[in-house]
BAFIKOL-52893 format. One record per atom (N, C-alpha, C): residue in three letters; x, y, z. Coordinates in steps of 0.2 Angstrom, whole numbers, padded with zeros to 4 digits, always signed. Example, Ala and Ser with C-alpha at 12.3 -4.5 7.8 and 13.67 -1.06 7.14 Angstrom:
BEGIN
ALA+0066-0028+0039 ALA+0062-0022+0039 ALA+0066-0016+0039 SER+0064-0011+0035 SER+0068-0005+0036 SER+0064+0000+0039 
% end
This chain:
BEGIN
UNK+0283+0681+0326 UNK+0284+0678+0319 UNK+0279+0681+0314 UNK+0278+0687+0313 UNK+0276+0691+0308 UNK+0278+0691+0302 UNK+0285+0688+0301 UNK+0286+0686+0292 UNK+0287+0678+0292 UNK+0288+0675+0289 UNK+0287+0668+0286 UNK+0295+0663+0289 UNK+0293+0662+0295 UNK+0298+0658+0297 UNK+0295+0649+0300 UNK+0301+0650+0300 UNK+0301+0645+0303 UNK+0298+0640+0308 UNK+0335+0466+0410 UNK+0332+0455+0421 UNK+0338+0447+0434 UNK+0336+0441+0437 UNK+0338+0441+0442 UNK+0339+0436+0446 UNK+0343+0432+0450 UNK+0343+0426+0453 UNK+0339+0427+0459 UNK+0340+0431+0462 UNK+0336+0432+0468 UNK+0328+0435+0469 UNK+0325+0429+0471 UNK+0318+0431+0472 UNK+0317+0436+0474 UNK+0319+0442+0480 UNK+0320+0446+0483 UNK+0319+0454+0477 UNK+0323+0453+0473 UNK+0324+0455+0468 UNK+0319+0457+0461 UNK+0318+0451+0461 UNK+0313+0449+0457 UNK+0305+0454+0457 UNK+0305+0451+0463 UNK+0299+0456+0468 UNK+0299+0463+0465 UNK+0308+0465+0467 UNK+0304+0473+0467 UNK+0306+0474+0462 UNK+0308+0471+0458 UNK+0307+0473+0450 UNK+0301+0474+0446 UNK+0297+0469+0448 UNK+0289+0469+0444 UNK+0284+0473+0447 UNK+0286+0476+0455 UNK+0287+0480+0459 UNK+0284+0487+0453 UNK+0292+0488+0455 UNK+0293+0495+0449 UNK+0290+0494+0443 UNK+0291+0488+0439 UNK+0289+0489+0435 UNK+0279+0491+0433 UNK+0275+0488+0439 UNK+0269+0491+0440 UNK+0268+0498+0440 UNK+0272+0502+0445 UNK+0272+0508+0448 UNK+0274+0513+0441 UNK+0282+0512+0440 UNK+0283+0517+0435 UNK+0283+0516+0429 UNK+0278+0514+0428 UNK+0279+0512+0421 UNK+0275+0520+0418 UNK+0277+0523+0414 UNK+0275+0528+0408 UNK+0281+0531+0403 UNK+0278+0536+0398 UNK+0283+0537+0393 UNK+0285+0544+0394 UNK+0289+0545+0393 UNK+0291+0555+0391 UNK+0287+0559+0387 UNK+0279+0560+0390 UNK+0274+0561+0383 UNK+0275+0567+0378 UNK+0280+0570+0381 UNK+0282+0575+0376 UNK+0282+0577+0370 UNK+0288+0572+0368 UNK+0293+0570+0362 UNK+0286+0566+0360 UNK+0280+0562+0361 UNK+0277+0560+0358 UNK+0271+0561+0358 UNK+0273+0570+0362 UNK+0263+0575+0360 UNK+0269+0580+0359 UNK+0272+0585+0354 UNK+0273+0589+0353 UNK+0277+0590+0347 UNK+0284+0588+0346 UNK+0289+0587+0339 UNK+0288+0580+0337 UNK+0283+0574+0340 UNK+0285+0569+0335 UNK+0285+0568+0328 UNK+0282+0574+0326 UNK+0283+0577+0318 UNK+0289+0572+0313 UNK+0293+0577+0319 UNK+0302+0574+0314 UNK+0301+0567+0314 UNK+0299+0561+0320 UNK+0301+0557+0322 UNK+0306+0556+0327 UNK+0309+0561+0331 UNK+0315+0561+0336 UNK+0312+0560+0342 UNK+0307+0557+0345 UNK+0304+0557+0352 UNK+0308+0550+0354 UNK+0308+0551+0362 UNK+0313+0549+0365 UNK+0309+0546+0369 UNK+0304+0539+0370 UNK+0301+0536+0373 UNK+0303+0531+0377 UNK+0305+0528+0383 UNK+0308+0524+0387 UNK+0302+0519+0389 UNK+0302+0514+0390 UNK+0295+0509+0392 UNK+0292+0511+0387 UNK+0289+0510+0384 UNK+0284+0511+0379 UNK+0280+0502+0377 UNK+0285+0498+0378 UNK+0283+0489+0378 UNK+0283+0487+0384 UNK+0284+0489+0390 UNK+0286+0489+0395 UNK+0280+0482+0399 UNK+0281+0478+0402 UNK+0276+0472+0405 UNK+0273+0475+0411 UNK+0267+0477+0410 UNK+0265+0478+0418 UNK+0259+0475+0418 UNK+0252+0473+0422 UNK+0247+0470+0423 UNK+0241+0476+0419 UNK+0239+0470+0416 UNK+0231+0472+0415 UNK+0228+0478+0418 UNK+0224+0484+0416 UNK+0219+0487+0422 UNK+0223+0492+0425 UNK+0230+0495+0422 UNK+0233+0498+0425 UNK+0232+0504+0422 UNK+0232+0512+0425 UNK+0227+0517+0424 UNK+0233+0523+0425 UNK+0237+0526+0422 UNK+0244+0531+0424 UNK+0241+0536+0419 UNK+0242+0543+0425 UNK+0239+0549+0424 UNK+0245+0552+0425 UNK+0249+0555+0418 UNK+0254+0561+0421 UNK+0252+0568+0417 UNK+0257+0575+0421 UNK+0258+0578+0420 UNK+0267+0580+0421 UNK+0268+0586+0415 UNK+0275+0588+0414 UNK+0276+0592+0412 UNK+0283+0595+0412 UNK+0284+0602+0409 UNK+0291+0601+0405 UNK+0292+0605+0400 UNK+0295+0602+0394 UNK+0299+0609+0392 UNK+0306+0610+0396 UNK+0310+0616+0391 UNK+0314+0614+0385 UNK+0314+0617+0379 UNK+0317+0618+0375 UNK+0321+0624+0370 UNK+0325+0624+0370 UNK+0332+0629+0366 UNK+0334+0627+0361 UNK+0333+0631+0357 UNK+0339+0631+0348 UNK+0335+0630+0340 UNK+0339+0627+0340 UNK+0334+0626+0331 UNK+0331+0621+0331 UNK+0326+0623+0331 UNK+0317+0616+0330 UNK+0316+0615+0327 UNK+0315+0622+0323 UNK+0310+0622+0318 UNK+0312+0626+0309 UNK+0317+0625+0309 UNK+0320+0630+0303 UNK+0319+0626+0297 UNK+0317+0629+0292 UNK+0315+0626+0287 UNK+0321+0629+0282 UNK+0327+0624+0279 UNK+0333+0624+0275 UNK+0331+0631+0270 UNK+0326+0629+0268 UNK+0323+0630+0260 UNK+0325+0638+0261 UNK+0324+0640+0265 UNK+0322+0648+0267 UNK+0331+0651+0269 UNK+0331+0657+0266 UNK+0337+0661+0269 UNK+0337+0663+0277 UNK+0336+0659+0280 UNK+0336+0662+0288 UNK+0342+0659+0291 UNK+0345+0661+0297 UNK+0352+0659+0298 UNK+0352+0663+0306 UNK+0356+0661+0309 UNK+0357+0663+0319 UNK+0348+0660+0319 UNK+0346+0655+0319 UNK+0339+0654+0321 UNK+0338+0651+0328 UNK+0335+0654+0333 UNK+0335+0651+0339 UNK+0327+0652+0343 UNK+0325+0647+0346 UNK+0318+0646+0349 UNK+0315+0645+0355 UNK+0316+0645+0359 UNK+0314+0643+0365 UNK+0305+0641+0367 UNK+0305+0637+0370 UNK+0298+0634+0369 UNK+0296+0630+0377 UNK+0292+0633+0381 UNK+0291+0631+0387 UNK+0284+0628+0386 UNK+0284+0620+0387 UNK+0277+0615+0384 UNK+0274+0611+0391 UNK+0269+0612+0393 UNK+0264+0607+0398 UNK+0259+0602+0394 UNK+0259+0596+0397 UNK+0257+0592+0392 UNK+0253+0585+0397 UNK+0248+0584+0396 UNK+0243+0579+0402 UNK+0242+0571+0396 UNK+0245+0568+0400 UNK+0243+0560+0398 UNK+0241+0555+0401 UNK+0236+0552+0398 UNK+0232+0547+0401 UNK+0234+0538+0398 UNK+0235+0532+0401 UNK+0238+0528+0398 UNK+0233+0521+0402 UNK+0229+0519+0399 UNK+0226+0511+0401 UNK+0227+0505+0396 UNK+0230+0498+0403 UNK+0231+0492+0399 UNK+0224+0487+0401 UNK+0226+0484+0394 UNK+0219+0480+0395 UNK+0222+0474+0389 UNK+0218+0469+0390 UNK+0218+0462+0388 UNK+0214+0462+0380 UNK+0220+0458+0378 UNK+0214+0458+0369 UNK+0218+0454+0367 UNK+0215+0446+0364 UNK+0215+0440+0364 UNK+0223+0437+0369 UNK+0220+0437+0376 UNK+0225+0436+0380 UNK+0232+0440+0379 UNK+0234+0444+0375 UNK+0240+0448+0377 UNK+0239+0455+0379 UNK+0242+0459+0381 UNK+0243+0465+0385 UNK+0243+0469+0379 UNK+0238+0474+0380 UNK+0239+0479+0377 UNK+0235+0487+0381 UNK+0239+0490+0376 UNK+0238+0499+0382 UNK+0236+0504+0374 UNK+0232+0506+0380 UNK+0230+0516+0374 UNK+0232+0520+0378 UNK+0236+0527+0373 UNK+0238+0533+0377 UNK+0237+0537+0372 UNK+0235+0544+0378 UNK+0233+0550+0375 UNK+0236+0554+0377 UNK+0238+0558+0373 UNK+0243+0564+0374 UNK+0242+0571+0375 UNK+0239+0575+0377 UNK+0239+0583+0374 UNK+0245+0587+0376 UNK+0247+0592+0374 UNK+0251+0599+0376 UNK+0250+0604+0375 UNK+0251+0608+0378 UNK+0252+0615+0376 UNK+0259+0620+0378 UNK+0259+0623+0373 UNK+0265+0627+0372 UNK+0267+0635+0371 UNK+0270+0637+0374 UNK+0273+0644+0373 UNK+0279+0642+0370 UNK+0280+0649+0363 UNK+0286+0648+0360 UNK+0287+0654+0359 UNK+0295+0658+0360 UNK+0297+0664+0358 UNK+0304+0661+0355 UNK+0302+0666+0349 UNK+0309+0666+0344 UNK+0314+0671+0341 UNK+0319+0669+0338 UNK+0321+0674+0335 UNK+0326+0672+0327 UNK+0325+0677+0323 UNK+0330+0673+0317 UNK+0333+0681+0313 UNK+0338+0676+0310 UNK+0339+0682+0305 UNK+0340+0684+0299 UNK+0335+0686+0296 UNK+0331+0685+0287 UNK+0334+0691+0284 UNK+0336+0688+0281 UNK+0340+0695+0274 UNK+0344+0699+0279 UNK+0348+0699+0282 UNK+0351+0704+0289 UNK+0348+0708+0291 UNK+0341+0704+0294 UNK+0338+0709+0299 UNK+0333+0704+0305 UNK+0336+0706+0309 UNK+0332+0704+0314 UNK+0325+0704+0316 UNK+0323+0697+0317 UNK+0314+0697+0317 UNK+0315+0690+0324 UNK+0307+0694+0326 UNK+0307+0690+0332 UNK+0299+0689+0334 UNK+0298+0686+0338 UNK+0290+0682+0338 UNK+0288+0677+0343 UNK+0282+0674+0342 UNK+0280+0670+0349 UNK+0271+0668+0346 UNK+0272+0660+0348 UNK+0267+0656+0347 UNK+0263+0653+0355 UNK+0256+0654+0354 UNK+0256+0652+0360 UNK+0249+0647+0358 UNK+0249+0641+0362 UNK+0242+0636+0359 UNK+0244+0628+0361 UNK+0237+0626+0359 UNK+0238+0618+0360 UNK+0243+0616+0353 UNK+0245+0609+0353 UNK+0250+0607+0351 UNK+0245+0601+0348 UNK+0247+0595+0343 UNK+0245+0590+0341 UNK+0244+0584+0346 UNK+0236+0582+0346 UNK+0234+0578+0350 UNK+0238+0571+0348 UNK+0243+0567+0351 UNK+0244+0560+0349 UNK+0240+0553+0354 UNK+0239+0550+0349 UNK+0235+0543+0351 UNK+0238+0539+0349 UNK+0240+0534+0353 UNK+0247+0527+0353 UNK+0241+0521+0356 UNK+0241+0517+0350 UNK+0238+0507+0351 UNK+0245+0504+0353 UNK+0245+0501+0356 UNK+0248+0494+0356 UNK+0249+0489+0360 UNK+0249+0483+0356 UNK+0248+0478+0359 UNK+0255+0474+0359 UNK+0255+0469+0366 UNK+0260+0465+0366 UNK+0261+0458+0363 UNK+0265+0455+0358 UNK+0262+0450+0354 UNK+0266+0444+0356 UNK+0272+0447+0359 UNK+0277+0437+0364 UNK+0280+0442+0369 UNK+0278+0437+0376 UNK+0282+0438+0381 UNK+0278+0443+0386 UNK+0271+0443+0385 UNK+0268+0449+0390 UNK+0261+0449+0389 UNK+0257+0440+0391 UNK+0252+0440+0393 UNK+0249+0446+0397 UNK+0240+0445+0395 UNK+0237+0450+0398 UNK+0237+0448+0407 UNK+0241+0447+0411 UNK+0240+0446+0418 UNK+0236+0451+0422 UNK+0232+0449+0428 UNK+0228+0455+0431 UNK+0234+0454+0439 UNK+0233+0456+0445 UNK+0241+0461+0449 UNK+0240+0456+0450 UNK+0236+0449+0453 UNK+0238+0443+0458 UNK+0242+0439+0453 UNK+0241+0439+0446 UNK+0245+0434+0442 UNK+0250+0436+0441 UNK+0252+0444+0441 UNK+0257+0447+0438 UNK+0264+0447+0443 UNK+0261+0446+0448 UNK+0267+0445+0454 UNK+0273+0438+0453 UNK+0269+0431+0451 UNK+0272+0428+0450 UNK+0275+0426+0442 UNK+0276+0431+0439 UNK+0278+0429+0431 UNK+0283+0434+0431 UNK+0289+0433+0427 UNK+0295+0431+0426 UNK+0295+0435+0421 UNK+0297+0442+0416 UNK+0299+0443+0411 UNK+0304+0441+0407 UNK+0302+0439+0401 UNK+0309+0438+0397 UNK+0312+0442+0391 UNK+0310+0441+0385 UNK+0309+0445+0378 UNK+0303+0447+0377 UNK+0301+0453+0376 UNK+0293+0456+0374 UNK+0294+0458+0367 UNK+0289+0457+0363 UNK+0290+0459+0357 UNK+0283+0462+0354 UNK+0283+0469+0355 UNK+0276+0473+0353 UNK+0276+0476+0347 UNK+0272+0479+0346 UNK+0270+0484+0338 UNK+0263+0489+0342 UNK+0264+0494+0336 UNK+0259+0499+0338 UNK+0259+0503+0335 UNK+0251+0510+0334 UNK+0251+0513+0330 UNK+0251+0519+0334 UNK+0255+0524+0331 UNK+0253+0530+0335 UNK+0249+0535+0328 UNK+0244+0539+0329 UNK+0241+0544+0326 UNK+0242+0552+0329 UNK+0244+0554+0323 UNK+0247+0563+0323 UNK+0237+0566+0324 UNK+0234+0571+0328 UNK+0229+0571+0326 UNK+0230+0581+0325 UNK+0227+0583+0320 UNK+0229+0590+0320 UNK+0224+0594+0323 UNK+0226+0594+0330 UNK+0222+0599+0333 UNK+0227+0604+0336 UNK+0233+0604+0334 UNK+0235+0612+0337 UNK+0234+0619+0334 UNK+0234+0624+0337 UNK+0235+0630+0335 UNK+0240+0631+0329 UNK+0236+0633+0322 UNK+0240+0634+0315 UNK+0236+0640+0313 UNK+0243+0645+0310 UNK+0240+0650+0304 UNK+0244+0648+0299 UNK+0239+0647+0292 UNK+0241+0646+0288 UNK+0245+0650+0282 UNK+0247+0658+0286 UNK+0251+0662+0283 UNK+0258+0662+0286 UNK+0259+0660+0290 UNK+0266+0658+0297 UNK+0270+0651+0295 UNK+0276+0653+0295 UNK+0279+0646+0293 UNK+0281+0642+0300 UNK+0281+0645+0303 UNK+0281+0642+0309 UNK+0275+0641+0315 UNK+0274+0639+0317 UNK+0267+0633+0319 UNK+0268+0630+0326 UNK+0262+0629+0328 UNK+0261+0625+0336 UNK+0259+0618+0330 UNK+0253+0620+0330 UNK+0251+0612+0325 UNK+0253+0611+0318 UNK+0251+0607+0316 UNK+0252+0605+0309 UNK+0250+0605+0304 UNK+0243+0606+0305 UNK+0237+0607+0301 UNK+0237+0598+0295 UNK+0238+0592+0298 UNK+0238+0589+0295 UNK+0236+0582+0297 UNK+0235+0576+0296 UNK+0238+0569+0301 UNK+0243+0566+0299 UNK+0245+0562+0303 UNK+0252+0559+0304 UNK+0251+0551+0307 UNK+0254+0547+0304 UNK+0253+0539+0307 UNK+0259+0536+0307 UNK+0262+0533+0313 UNK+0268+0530+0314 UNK+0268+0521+0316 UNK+0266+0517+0311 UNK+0267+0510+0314 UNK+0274+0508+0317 UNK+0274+0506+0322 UNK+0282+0505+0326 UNK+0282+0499+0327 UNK+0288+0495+0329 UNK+0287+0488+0331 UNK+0294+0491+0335 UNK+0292+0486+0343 UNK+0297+0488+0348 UNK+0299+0480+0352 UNK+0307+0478+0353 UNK+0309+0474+0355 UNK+0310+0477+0363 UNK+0310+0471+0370 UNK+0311+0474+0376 UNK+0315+0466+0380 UNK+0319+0468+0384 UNK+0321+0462+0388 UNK+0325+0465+0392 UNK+0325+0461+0400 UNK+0327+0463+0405 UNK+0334+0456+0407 UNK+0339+0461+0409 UNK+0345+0456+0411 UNK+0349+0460+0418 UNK+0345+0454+0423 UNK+0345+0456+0431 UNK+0344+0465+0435 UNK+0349+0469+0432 UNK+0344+0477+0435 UNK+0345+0479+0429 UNK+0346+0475+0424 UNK+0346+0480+0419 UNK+0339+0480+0413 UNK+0336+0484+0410 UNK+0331+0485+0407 UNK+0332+0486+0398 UNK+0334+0482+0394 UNK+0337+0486+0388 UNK+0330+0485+0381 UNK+0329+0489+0377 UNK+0323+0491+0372 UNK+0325+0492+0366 UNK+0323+0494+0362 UNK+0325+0494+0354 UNK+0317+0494+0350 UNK+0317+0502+0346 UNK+0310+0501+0343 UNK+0313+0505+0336 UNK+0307+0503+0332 UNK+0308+0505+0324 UNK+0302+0507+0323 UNK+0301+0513+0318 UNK+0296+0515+0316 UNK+0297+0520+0311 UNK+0290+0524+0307 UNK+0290+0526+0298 UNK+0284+0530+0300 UNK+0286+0538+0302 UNK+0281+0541+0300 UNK+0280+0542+0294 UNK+0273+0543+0293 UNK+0267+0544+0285 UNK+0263+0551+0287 UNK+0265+0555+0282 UNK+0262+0561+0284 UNK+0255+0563+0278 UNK+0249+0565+0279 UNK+0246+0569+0274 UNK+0247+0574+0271 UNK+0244+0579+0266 UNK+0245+0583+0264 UNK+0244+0589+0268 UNK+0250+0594+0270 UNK+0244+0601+0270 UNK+0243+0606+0267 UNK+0237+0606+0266 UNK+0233+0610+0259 UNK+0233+0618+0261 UNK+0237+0622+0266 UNK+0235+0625+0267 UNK+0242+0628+0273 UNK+0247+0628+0267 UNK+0255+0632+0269 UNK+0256+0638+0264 UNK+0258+0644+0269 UNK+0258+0648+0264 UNK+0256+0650+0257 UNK+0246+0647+0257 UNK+0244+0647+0250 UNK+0245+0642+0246 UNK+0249+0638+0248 UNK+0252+0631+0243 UNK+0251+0624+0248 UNK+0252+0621+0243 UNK+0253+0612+0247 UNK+0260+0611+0248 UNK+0259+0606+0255 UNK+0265+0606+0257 UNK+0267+0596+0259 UNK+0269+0594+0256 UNK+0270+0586+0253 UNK+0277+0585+0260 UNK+0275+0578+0262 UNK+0282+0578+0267 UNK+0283+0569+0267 UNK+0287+0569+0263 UNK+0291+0561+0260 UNK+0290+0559+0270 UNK+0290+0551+0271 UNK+0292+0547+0276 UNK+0296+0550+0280 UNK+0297+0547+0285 UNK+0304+0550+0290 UNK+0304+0541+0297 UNK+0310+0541+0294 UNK+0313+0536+0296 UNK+0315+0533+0305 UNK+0313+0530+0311 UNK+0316+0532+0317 UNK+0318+0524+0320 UNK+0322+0522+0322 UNK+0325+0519+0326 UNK+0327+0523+0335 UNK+0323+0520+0339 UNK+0326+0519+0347 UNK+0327+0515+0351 UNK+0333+0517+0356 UNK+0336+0511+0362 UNK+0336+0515+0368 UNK+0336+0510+0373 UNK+0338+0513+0380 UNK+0340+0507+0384 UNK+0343+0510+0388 UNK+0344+0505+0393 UNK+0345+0509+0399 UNK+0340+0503+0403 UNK+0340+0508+0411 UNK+0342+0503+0418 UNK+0346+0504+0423 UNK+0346+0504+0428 UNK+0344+0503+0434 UNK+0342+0498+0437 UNK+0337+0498+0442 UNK+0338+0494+0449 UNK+0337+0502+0455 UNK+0339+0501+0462 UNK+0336+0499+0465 UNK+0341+0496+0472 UNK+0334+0492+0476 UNK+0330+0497+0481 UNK+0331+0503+0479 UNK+0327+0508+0482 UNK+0322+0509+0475 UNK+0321+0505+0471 UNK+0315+0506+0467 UNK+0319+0513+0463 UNK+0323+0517+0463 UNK+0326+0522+0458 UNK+0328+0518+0453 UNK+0327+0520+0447 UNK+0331+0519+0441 UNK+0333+0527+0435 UNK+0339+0524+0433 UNK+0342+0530+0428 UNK+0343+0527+0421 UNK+0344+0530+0415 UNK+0341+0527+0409 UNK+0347+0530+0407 UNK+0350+0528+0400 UNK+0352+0532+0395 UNK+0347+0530+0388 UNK+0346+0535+0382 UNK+0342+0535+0378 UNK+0344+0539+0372 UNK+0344+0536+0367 UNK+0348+0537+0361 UNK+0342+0537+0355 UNK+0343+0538+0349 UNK+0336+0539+0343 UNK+0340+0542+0336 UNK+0338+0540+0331 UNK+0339+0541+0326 UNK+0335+0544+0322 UNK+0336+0547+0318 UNK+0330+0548+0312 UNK+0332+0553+0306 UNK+0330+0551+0302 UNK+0330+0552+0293 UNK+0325+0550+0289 UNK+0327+0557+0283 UNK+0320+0558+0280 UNK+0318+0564+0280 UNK+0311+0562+0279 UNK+0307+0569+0280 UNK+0308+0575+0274 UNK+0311+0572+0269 UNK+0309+0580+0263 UNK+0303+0580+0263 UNK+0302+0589+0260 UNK+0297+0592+0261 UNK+0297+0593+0252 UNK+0291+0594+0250 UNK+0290+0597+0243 UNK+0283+0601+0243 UNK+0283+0607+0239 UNK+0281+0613+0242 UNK+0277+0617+0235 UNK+0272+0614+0231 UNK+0270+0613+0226 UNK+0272+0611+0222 UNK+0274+0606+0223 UNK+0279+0599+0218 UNK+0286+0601+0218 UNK+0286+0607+0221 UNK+0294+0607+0221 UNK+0301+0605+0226 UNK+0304+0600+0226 UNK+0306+0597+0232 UNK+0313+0604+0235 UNK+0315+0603+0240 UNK+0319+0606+0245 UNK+0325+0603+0248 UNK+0330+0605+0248 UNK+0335+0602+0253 UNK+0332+0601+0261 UNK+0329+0600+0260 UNK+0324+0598+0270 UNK+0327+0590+0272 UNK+0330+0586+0269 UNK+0330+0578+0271 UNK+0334+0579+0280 UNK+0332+0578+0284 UNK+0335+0578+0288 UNK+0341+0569+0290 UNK+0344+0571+0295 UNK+0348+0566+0298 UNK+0351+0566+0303 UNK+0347+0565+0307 UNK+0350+0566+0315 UNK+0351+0561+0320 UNK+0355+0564+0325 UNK+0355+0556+0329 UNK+0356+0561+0337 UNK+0351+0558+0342 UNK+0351+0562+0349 UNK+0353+0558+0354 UNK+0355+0558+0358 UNK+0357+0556+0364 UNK+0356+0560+0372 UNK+0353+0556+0376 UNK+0349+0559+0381 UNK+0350+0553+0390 UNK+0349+0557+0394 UNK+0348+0551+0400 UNK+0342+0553+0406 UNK+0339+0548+0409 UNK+0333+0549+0413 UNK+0334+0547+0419 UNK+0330+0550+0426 UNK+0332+0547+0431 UNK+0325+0547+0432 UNK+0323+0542+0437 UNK+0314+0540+0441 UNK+0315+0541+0446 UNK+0311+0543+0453 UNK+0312+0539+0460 UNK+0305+0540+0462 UNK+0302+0535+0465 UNK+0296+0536+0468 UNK+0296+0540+0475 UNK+0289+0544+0474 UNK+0291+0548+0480 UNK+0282+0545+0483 UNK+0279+0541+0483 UNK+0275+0540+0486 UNK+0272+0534+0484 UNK+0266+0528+0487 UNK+0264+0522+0483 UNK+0259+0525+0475 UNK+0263+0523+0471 UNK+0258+0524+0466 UNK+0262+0529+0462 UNK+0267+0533+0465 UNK+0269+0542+0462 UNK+0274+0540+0463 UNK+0278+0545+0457 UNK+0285+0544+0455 UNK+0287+0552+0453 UNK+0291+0554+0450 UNK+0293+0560+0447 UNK+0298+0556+0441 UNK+0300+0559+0437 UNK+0304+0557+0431 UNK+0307+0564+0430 UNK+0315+0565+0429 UNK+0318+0567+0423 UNK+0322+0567+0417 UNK+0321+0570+0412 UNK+0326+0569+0406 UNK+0331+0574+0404 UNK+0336+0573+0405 UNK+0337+0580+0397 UNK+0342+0574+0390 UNK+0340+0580+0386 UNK+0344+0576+0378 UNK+0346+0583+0374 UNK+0350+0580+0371 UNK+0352+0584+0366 UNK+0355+0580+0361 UNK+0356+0586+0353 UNK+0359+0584+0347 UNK+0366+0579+0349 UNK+0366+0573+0345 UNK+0375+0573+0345 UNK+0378+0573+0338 UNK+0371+0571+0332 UNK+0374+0575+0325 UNK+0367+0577+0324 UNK+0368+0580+0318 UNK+0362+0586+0317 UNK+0367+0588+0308 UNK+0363+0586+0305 UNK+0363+0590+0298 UNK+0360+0595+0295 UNK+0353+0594+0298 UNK+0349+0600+0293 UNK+0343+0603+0300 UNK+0343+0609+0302 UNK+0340+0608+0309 UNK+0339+0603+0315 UNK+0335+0607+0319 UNK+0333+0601+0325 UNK+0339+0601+0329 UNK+0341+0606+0330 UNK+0349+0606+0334 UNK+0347+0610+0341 UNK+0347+0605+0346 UNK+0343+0608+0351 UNK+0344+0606+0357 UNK+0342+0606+0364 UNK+0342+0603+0367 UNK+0337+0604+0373 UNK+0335+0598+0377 UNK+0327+0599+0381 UNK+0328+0594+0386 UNK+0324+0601+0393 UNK+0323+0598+0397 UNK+0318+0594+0401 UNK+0317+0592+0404 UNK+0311+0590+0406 UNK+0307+0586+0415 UNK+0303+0588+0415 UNK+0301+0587+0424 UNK+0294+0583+0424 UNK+0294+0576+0426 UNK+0287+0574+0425 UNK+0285+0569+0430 UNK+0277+0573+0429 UNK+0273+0568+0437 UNK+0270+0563+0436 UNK+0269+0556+0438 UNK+0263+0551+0437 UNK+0263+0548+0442 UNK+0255+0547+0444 UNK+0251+0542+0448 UNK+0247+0537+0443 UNK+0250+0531+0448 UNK+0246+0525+0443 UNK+0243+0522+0450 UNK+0236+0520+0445 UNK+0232+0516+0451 UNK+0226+0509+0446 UNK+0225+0507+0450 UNK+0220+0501+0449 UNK+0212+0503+0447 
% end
């Protein structure tokens, strides 16, 4: 990139649902340490009720192909990207005035090889670096007392209803002559509020949230302004009495113009992705997870699609 681019009747049941839900509980930390820019991250559990004290360490590998990154405003066209991201997450729940609440931290890093075609000529390039560190507050406010594991076996999930902040923090790799970027040279703040309720193997979610981006003083010699961005997500997952579950997972989002020394841009995006997940523990404590997703409309970039492989052990 050398030129300017771009819920159960049966106790039995019962059991090994809060079971699982101890064990697997984490998020796709990808989509919420690397593009949650746009707002398109695909988090599944995220309000999830699991006990107090609970400690989930993952790591992941995260493929991605297509347009990610194309910025409207510019003549470029056949834009295509591939971007191979490892990413470590660390996530502790803890008790604050009697309700559940968790911190998580996100880092990644990334290799990205590109290619586009500017004024009918082919250019191509490659970014390698950490990505933007993300930090997610939240706490649970009806439906998901702080329980420690002996209380937590006998309680009964119904409707959870959380809120949370997550913060963009700009530590990835940026040069401020490249328009296209590992980091973002900026902060980012998303207050979310997320609905969760289980009915017998089924698990179903629903979160809303409004990224707030800062200035950055330092695009292309210019300021680069970036209006809200809009996101809505649902999932529903599945769950066997082998302790496997599989998910489907959908997300909205819109928004996001850009203005580039007061001058605004056809950049508003409007997209909608759809994706599905599967889990199986392969040990006490260890699970593996996979996803893939893709566009299913796409108006203005971000038409793409990703794969992903991920490890976590949870302990006490």
């Amino acid at each position: 990139f050398n030129t300017k681019l771009v819920t159960n009747s049966s106790e039995y049941m019962v059991r090994i649902f809060f079971w699982l839900l101890k064990w697997q509980f984490s998020v796709l930390f990808f989509f919420f340490g690397v593009f949650g820019v746009f707002g398109q991250d695909l988090e599944p559990r995220v309000y999830a009720n699991v006990p107090k004290g609970l400690n989930v360490v993952a790591a992941g590998y995260v493929f991605m192909n297509g347009n990610v990154l194309t910025d409207p405003s510019l003549p470029i066209k056949d834009f295509t990207l591939q971007s191979h991201n490892m990413a470590v997450n660390y996530i502790r729940t803890f008790g604050m005035a009697d309700k559940l609440a968790r911190i998580q931290v996100a880092l990644p890093f990334t290799f990205m090889d590109g290619s586009a075609v500017i004024s009918d000529q082919l250019v191509t390039g490659s970014r390698t670096g950490f990505a933007d560190m993300k930090v997610r507050f939240g706490i649970n406010l009806l439906g998901s007392p702080a329980l420690d594991k002996s209380e937590f076996r006998s309680f009964e999930q119904k409707t959870i209803l959380g809120v949370s902040l997550v913060t963009s923090i700009p530590t990835g790799r940026y040069y401020g002559d490249k328009q296209v970027n590992i980091g973002t040279n900026r902060w980012a703040f998303k207050p979310e509020i997320g609905v969760s309720k289980r009915f017998a193997h089924v698990y179903a979610e629903a979160y809303g949230g409004m990224w707030f981006y800062t200035d950055n003083n330092d695009y292309l010699g210019k300021k680069l302004e970036q209006k809200p961005t809009y996101s809505l997500q649902a999932h529903a997952s599945y769950y066997f009495k082998n302790q496997m579950w599989v998910g489907f997972n959908t997300t909205w989002f819109f928004g996001g113009r850009t203005i580039t020394d007061g001058v605004s841009d056809d950049s508003q995006i409007d997209n909608w992705r759809v994706g599905g997940t599967f889990s199986t523990p392969i040990a006490k404590g260890q699970s593996i997870r996979f996803q893939y997703h893709i566009g299913a409309y796409t108006n203005n970039g971000l038409n793409y699609y990703a794969l992903s492989a991920v490890y976590q052990y949870s302990f006490f």
